[in-house]
C-alpha positions in Angstrom: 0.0 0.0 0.0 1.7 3.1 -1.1 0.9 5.2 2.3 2.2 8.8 1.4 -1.1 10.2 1.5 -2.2 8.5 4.6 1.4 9.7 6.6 0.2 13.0 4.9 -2.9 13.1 6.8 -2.1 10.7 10.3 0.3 14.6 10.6 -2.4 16.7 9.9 -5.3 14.6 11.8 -4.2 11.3 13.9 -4.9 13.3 16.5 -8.7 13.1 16.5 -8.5 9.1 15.9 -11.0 7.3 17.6 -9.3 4.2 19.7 -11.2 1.1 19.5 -13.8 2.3 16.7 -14.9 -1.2 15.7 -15.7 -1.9 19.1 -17.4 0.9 19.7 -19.7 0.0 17.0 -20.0 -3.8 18.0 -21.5 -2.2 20.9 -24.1 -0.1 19.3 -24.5 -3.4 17.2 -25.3 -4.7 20.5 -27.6 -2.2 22.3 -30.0 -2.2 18.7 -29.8 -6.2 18.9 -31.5 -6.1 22.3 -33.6 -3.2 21.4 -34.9 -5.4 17.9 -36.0 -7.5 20.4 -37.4 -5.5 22.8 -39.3 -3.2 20.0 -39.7 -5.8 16.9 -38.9 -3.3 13.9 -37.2 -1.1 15.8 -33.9 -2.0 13.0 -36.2 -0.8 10.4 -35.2 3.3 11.5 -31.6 2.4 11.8 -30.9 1.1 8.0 -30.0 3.7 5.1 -33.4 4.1 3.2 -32.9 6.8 0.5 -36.1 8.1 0.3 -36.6 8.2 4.3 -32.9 10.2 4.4 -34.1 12.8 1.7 -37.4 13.1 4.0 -35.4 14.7 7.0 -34.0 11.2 8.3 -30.8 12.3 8.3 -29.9 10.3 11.1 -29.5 7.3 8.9 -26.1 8.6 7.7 -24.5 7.0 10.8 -26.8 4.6 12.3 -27.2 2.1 9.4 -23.3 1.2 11.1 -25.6 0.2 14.1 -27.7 -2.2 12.4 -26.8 -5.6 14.0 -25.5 -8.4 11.2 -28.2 -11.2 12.1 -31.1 -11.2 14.5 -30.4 -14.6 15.6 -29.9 -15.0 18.8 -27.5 -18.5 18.6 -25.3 -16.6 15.7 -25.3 -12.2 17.1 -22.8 -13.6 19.9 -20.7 -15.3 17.5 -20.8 -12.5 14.5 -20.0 -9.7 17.3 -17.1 -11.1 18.9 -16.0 -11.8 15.7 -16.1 -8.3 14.6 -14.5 -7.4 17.8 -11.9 -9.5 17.6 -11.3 -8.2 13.5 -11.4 -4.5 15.2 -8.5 -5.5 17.7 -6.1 -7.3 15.3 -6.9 -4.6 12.4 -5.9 -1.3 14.8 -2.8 -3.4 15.9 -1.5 -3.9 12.1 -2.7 -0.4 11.1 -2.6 1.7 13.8 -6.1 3.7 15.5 -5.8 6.5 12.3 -5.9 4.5 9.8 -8.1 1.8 10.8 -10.4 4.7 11.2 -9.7 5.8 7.8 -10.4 2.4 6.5 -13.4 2.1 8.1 -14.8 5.5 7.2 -13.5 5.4 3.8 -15.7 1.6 3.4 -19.2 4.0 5.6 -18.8 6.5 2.9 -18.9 4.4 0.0 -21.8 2.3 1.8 -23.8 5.7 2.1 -22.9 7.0 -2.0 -24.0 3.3 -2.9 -27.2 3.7 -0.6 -27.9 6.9 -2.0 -27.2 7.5 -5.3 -27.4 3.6 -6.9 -30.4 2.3 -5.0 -31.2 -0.8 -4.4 -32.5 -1.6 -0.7 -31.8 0.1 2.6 -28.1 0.0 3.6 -26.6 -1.9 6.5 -23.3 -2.4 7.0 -23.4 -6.0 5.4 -20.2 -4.7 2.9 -18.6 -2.5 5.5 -17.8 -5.8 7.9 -16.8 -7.5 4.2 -14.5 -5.5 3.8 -13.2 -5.8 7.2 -12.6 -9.2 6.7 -10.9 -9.1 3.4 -8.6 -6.8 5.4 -7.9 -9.3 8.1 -7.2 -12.1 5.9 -4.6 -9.7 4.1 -2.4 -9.1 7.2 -3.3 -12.5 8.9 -4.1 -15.5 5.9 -2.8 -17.7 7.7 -4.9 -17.3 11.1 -7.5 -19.9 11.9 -11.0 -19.8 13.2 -13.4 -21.9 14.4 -16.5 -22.5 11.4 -19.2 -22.8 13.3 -17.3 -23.1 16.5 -15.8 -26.4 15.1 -14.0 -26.6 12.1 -10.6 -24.5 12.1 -10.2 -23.2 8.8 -7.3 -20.6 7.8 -8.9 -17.0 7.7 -8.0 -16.3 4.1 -10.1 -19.1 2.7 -13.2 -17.7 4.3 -12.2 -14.1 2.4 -11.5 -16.0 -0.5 -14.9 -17.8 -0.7 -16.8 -14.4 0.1 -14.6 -13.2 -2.8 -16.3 -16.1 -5.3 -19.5 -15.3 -4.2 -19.5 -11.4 -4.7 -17.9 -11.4 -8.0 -20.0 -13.9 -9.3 -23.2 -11.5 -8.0 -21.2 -8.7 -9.2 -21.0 -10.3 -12.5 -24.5 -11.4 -12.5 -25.8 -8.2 -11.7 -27.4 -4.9 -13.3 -25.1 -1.8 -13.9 -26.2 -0.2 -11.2 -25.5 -3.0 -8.7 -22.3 -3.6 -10.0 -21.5 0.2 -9.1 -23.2 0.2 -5.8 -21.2 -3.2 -4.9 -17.7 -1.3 -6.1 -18.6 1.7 -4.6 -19.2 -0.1 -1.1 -16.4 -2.1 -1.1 -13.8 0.8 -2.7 -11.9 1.0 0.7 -10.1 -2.3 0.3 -9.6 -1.2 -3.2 -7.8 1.9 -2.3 -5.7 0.7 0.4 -5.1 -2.5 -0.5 -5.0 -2.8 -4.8 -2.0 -0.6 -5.2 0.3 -3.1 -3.3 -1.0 -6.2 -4.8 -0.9 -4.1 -8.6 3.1 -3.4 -7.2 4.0 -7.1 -6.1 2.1 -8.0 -9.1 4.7 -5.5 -11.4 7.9 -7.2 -9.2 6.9 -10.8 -9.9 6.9 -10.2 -13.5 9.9 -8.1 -13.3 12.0 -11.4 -11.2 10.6 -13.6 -14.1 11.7 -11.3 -17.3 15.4 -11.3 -15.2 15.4 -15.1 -14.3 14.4 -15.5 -18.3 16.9 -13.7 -19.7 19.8 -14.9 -17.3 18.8 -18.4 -17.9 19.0 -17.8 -21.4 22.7 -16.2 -21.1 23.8 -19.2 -19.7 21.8 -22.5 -21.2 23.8 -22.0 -24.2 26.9 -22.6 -22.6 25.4 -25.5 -20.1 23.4 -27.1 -22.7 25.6 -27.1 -25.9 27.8 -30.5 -27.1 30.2 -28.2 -28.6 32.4 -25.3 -27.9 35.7 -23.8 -29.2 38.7 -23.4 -26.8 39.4 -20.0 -28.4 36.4 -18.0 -28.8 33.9 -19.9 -26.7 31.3 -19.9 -29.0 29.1 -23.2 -29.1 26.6 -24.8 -31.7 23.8 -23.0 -29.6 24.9 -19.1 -29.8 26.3 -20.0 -34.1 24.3 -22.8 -35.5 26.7 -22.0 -38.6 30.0 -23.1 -37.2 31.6 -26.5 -37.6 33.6 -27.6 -34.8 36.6 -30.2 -35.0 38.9 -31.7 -32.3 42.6 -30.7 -32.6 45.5 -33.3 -32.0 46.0 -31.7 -28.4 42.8 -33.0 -27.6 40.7 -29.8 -27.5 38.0 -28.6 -29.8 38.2 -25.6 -32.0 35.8 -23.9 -34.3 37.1 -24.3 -38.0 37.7 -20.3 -38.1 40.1 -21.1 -35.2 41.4 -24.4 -35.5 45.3 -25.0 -35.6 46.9 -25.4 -38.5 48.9 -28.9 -37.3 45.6 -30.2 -36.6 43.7 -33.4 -38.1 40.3 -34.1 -37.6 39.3 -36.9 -35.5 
């Protein structure tokens, strides 16, 4: 991730970072899971609804965050904790600032999505995405428990989530396919540059281990080669080669004169 722009602003502004952001939210996540239950619909005034925003809802701008990933009771303790858990590990690899940048960056693009390439009322559904595709990116190898059983390596959960967004991404209208990019544009932004880089470095190592491997093969590979020049059947397909009386072999433009063939 080329971070200029995020030392730029950490200078300017990691000052006003809020520690401990994604628990803050699994918190809220909490207190509107219990009050779902307590008030049945009570979600329904949390999640971004374009038309209720433009009506004078504007509260919906920041409590769609709020809105808790599942209403089931067996699955809110394990989602949560999760999420917490994400929150922790994330702030420890980035740092407070720019976890917070992340996770605006991802509430922003949730919102525009929401609001400008409608499709149903926002959550935070691609937000917590995106946090995961984050995790798996700094810890692939990390294990969890499927279902509080299986232990499977993070990054296979991401990847999987991966398969089944691009092939609804693929599958769906224009305007979907912007609101999905649009919501999901903070892993883009901090994450695409680096792999676009190691990507560029890879091919870079390859074109260099090509080219040196074809320096030398003609010298490892070929049957002949003259003493005095060194060149070989492989780098002048044109030369004939003979063996001298002294035992070595010499291209014909080179060969000694009190030589015989053998």
């Amino acid at each position: 991730m080329d971070a200029s722009w995020l030392d730029w602003l950490e200078m300017r502004l990691g000052r006003y970072a809020i520690p401990y952001i994604v628990r803050a939210v699994v918190l809220l996540n909490l207190l509107a899971f219990v009050l779902e239950k307590l008030s049945p619909g009570f979600s329904s005034w949390l999640v971004l609804d374009r038309s209720a925003f433009f009506a004078g809802q504007y509260w919906r701008l920041l409590t769609f965050l709020f809105v808790p990933p599942t209403q089931s009771l067996f699955w809110i303790a394990f989602a949560l904790l999760f999420l917490w858990s994400v929150g922790d590990a994330l702030e420890g690899a980035m740092g407070a600032f720019r976890l917070n940048v992340y996770y605006l960056l991802g509430a922003a693009g949730t919102a525009v999505a929401a609001l400008f390439f409608p499709l149903e009322a926002a959550t935070a559904s691609f937000l917590n995405i995106s946090l995961l595709y984050a995790y798996a990116t700094f810890f692939p190898h990390q294990q969890i428990l499927l279902f509080f059983v299986i232990p499977i390596k993070v990054k296979w959960v991401a990847i999987f989530s991966a398969v089944i967004i691009g092939i609804t991404f693929v599958l769906s209208p224009l305007g979907a396919k912007i609101s999905l990019a649009v919501s999901l544009a903070n892993y883009l932004i901090f994450f695409a540059p680096a792999f676009v880089q190691a990507f560029a470095q890879r091919k870079q190592v390859e074109a260099r281990r090509k080219k040196f491997e074809q320096q030398v093969r003609p010298e490892v590979e070929s049957f002949h080669k003259c003493t005095v020049c060194g060149r070989t059947e492989k780098s002048d397909p044109a030369l004939d080669f003979r063996v001298a009386k002294d035992g070595r072999e010499y291209c014909t433009e080179h060969l000694p004169k009190f030589s015989a063939e053998a």
